[in-house]
C-alpha positions in Angstrom: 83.5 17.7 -149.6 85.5 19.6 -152.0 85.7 18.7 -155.5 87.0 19.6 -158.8 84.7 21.8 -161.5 84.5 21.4 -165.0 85.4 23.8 -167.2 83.3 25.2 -170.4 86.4 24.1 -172.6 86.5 20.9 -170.6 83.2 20.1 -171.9 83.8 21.4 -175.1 86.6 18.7 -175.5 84.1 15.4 -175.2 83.2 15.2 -178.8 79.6 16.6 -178.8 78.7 19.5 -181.7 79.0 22.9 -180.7 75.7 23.6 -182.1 73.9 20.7 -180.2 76.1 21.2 -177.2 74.6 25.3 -176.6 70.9 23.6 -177.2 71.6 21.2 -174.7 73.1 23.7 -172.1 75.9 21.9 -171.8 78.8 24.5 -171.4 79.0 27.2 -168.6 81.7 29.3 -167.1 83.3 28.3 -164.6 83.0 29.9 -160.8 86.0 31.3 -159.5 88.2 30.0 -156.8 86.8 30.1 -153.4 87.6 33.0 -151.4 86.1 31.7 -148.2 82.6 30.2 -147.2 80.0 32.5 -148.5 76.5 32.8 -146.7 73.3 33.7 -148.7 70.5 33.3 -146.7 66.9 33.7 -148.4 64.0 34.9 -147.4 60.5 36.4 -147.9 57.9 38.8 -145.9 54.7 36.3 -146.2 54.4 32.4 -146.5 53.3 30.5 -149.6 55.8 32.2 -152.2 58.0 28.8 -152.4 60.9 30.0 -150.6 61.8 26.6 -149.3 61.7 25.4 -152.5 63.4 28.2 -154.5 66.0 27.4 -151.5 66.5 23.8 -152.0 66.4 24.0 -156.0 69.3 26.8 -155.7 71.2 24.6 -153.2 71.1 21.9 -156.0 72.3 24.2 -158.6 75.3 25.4 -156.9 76.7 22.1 -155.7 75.8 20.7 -159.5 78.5 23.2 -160.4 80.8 21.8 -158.4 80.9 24.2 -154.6 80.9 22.3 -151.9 76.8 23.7 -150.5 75.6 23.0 -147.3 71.8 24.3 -147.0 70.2 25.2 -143.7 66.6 24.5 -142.6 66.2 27.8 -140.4 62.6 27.9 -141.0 61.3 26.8 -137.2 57.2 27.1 -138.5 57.4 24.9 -141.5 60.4 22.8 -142.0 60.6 21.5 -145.7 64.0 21.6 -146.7 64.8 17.7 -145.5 61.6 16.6 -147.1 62.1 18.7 -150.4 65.8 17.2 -150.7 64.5 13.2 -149.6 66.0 13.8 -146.5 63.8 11.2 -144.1 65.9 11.1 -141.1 68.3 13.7 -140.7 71.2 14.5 -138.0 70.5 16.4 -134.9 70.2 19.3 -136.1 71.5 23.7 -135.4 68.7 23.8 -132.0 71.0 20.8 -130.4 73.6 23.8 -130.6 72.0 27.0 -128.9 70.5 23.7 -126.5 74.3 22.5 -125.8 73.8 19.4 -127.1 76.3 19.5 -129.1 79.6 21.4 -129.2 79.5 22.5 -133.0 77.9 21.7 -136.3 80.1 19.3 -138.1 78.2 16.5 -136.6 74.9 17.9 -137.9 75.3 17.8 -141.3 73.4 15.1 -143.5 74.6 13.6 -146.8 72.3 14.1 -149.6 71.6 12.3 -152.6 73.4 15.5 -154.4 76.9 15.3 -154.8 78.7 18.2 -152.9 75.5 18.7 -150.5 75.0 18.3 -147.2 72.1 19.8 -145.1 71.9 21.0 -141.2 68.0 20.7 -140.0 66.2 22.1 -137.2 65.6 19.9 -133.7 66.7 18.6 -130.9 67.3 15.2 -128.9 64.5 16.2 -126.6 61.8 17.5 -129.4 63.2 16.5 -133.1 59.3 16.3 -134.1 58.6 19.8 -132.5 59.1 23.3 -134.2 61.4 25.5 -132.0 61.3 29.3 -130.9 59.6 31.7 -133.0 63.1 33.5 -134.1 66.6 33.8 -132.7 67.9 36.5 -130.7 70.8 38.2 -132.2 73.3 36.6 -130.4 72.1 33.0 -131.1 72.0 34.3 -135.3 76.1 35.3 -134.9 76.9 32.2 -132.8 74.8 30.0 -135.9 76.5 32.2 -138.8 80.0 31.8 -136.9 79.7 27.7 -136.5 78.3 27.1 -140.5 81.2 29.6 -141.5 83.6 27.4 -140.2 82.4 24.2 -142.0 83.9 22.9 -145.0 81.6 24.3 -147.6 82.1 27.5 -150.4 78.2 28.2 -150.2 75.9 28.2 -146.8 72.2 28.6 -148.4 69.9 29.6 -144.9 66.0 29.3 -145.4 64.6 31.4 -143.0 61.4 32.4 -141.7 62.1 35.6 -140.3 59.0 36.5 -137.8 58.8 40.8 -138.9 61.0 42.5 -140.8 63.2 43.8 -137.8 64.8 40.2 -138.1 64.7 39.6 -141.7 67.0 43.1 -142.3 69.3 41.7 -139.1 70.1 38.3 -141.1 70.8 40.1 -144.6 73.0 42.3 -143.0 74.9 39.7 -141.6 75.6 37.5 -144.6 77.2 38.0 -147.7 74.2 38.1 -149.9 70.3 38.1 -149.2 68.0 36.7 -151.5 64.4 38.1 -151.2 62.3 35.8 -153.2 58.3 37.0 -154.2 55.9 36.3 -156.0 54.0 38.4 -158.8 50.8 38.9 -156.8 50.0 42.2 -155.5 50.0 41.0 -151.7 53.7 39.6 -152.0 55.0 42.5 -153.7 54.0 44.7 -151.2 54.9 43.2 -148.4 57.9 42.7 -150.2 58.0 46.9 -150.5 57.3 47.1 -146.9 60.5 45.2 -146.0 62.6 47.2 -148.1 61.7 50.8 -146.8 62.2 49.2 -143.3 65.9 48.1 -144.6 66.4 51.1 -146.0 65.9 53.0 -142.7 67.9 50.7 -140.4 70.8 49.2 -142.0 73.6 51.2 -141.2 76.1 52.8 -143.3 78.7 55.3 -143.1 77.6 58.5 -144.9 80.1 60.5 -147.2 80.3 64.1 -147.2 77.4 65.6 -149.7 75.4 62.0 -149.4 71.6 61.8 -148.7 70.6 60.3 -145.5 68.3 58.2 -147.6 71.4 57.0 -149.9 73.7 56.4 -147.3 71.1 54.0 -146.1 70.6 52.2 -148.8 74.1 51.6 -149.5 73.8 49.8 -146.2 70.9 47.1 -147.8 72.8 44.3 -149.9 70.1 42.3 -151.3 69.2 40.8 -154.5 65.3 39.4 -155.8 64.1 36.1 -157.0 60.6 35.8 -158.7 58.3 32.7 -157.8 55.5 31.2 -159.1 55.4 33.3 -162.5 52.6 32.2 -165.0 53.7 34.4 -168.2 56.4 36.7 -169.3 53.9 39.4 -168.6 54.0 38.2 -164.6 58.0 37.9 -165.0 58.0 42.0 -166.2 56.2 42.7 -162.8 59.1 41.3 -161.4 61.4 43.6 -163.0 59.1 46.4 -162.8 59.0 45.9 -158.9 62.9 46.2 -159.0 63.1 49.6 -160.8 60.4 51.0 -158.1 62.6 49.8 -155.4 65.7 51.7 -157.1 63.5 54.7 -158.2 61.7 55.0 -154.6 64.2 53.6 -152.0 67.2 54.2 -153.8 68.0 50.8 -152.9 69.4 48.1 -155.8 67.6 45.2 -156.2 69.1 43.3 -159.0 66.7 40.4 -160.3 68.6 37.2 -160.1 66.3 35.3 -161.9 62.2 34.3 -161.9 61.0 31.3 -161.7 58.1 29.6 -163.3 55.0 27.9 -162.0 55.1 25.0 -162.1 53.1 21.8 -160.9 56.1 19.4 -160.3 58.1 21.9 -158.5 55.5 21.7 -155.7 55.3 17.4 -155.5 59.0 17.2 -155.0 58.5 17.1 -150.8 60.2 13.6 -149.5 61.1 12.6 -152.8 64.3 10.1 -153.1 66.1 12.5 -155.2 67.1 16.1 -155.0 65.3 18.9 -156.7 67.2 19.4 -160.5 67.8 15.5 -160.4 64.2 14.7 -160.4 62.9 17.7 -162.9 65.9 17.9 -165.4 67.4 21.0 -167.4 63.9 22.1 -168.1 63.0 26.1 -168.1 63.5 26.2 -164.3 66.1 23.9 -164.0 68.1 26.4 -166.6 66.5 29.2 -164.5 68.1 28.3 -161.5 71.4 27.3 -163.2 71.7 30.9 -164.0 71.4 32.3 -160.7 74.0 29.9 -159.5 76.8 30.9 -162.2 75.5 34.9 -161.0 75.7 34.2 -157.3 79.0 32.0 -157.3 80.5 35.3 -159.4 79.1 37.3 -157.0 78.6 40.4 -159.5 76.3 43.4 -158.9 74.4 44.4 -160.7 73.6 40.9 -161.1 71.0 40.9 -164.3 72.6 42.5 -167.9 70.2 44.8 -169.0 70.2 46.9 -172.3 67.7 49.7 -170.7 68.7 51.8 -168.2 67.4 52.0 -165.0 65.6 54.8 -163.3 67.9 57.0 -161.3 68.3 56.5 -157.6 65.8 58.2 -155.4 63.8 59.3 -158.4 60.3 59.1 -157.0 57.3 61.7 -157.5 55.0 60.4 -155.0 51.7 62.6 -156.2 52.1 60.6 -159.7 51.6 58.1 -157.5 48.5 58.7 -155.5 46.1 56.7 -155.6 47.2 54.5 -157.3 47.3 50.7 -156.3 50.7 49.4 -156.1 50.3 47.3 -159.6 48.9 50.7 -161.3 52.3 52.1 -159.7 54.3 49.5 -161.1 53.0 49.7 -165.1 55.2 53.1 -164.7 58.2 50.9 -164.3 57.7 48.3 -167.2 60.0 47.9 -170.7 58.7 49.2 -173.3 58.7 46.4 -175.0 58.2 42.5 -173.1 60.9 39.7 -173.2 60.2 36.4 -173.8 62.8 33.5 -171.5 64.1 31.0 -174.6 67.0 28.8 -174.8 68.2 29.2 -178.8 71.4 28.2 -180.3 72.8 31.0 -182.7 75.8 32.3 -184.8 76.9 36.0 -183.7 79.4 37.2 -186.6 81.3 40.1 -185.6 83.9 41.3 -188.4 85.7 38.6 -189.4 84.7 36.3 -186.1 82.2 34.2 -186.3 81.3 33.0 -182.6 78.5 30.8 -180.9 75.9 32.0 -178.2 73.0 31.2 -176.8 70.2 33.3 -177.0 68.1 33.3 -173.1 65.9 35.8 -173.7 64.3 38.1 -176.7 62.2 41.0 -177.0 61.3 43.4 -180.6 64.3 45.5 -179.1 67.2 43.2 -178.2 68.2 39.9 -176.9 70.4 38.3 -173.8 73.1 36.3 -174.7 75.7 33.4 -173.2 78.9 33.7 -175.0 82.0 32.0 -174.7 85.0 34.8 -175.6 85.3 38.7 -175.0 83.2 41.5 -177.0 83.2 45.2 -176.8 80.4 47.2 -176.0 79.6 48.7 -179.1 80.5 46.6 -181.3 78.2 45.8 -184.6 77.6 42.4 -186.4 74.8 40.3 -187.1 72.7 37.4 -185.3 71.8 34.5 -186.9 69.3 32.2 -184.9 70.9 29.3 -186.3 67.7 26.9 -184.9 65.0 28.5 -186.6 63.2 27.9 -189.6 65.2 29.5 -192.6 67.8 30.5 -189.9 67.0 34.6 -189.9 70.0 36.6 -189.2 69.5 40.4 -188.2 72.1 43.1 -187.4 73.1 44.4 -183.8 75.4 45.9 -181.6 76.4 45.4 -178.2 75.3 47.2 -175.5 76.3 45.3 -172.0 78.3 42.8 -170.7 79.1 40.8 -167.9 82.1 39.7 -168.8 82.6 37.3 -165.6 79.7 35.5 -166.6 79.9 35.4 -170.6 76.6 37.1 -170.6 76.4 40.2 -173.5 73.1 42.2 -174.0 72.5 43.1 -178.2 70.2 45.5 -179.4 68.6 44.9 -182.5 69.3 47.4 -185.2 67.5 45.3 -188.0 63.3 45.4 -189.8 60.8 45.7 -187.0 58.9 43.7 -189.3 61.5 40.9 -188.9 61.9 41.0 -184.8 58.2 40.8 -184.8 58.5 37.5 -186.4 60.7 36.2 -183.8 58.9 37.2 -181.1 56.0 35.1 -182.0 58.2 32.5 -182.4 59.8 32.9 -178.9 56.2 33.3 -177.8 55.1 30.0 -179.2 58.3 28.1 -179.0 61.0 29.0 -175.8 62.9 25.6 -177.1 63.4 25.7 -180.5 64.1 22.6 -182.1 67.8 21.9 -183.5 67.8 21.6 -186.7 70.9 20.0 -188.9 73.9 21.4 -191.2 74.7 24.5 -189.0 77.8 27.0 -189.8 79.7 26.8 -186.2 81.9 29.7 -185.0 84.9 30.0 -182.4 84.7 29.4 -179.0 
């Protein structure tokens, strides 16, 4: 199952233009070496946010970098992960375990028409067609965790349906990392809060001397937040917003891995004869979910770069609060200013060093950027947005990295006037269109 990754240089080397090769995408770090099979299971408090499919597109990501992914259907209501990956007939699946059936998991897992990923289903010989027990006890969830740890895979992606939030905390405890994916509405969200304060009060964690009982706790929550179903950039701050409340009232960190757009096609992928990314391309989402992969398989925390800071831990009034609903709460968590998700080609000069990026998102205040080679935080220089009309160039500095990832965080230091301008444009055109003759830097 295991097979060899390309490299950003690698790529680099087959001839295309470094310009047209950042528009395209086409260069990304590569993951580290595997340290063991890692299990991120993912999960959500309410039905209908698309965690099945944020599960199955993430599963493609990951395995399209080059891990060996095997993804779990652990959702016993409503199956979807065989049909979402054109999976028609698929291996008896985990149940034929906890029924004896079978002895372990290897024969269980399905080929897929993705390279590097197999799936496990649901079933058994005596009811493949009908849905199994409600939840699993917790010894059947450490028996399950122990057989797909011992698989040949890097990545184990579980989609669960966790029936309350008792069970839910009991599988992010157990695996590496927990995804909690929800949407923007107001009915998600909170149920979404109403998880978390339950997490914060019953995972455990060894307190040290001076420490809150409510801190130690949520050192004891590992968990990280996807956003579904987002319309605008507007429903994609909510997002963020919700993961500064969490920090600010639980004390718990709640890193946004990434949000994900509506959209139509995402939804009409069920028994398809290809897999997620191979049927919608590198659009937005496909890009979106890219992203999270490269995060997850670098397993960093936090795992979004952010040029603001967030609130402190624990820092909650709740009378500012009363009253209020929880959306009301929320506007007190926003950015001052909104960012706009774009995929732009541009020239970051820095002294003498004149160095390609990609710009992924931009606001009046700053942008996010991929970059290929080591910066400093603090360092000045200019941007120029290479793909735009009359290429505009403004100065910046550097305010955070992720250096494992090649992502760096700029604040712009140039005309108000002159971000305003490319925010409309970002607003109006995400994808800027490539445009000929560009000045290339190192890489």
């Amino acid at each position: 199952m295991r097979s060899p990754r390309r490299s950003g240089a690698a790529l680099a080397s087959v001839g295309v233009g470094r310009v047209e090769l950042l528009a395209r995408g086409g260069w990304h770090p590569p993951p580290p070496a595997s340290a063991g099979t890692r299990v991120i299971v993912i999960g959500s408090t309410g039905g209908r946010v698309g965690k099945s499919t944020v599960a199955a597109n993430l599963a493609v990501a990951i395995a399209n970098l080059g891990a060996p992914v095997i993804a779990v259907d652990l959702d016993l209501r409503t199956p979807a992960l065989h049909g979402i990956l054109g999976v028609e007939r698929p291996a008896l699946g985990w149940q034929g375990l906890l029924s004896e059936e079978i002895q372990n998991l290897e024969s269980s897992l399905t080929s897929t028409s993705v390279r590097n990923l197999h799936l496990v289903a649901g079933g058994t010989r005596q009811g493949m067609g009908r849905l199994g027990a409600p939840g699993l006890d917790g010894e059947q969830r450490r028996l399950l965790l122990r057989q797909l740890r011992a698989l040949e895979a890097e990545v184990v992606i579980i989609d669960l349906c966790a029936v309350n939030n008792e069970d839910l905390a009991d599988f992010f405890a157990l695996a590496e990392t927990g995804l909690l994916v929800t949407s923007p509405d107001e009915a998600s969200l909170a149920a979404s809060l109403d998880f978390l304060a339950h997490a914060a009060r019953v995972v455990p964690a060894p307190r040290e001397p001076g420490e809150s009982p409510t801190d130690a706790a949520a050192r004891g929550f590992v968990g990280r937040l996807v956003g579904n179903q987002a319309m605008t950039s507007e429903q994609i701050e909510i997002i963020h917003a919700f993961s500064r409340l969490a920090r600010a009232r639980l004390a718990i960190d709640l890193p946004v891995v990434g949000c994900v757009r509506a959209q139509g096609r995402l939804g009409q992928l069920g028994h398809s004869s290809r897999g997620p990314l191979r049927d919608i391309g590198l659009d937005r989402n496909g890009r979106t979910f890219l992203r999270m992969a490269e995060y997850l398989l670098h397993d960093l925390s936090p795992a979004v770069a952010s040029i603001d800071a967030p609130p402190a831990a624990g820092d909650w009034d709740p009378s500012a609060d009363a009253g209020l609903s929880l959306m009301r709460q929320l506007d007190r968590y926003r950015r001052k200013y909104l960012r706009h998700e774009v995929d732009w080609a541009a020239a970051l000069r820095i002294g003498a060093r004149a160095i390609d990026v990609r710009v992924v998102d931009l606001s009046v205040s700053g942008a996010a950027l991929e970059v290929a080679t080591e910066l400093e935080i603090g360092a000045v220089g200019t941007l120029r947005f290479v793909q735009l009309p009359g290429q505009p160039e403004l100065p910046i500095a550097v305010k955070s990295l992720q250096e494992s990832i090649r992502r760096a965080g700029v604040a712009f230091i140039g005309p108000e006037e002159e971000r305003q301008r490319l925010v409309g444009i970002a607003e109006a055109r995400p994808e800027a269109v490539l445009v000929g003759g560009d000045e290339v830097g190192e890489r």
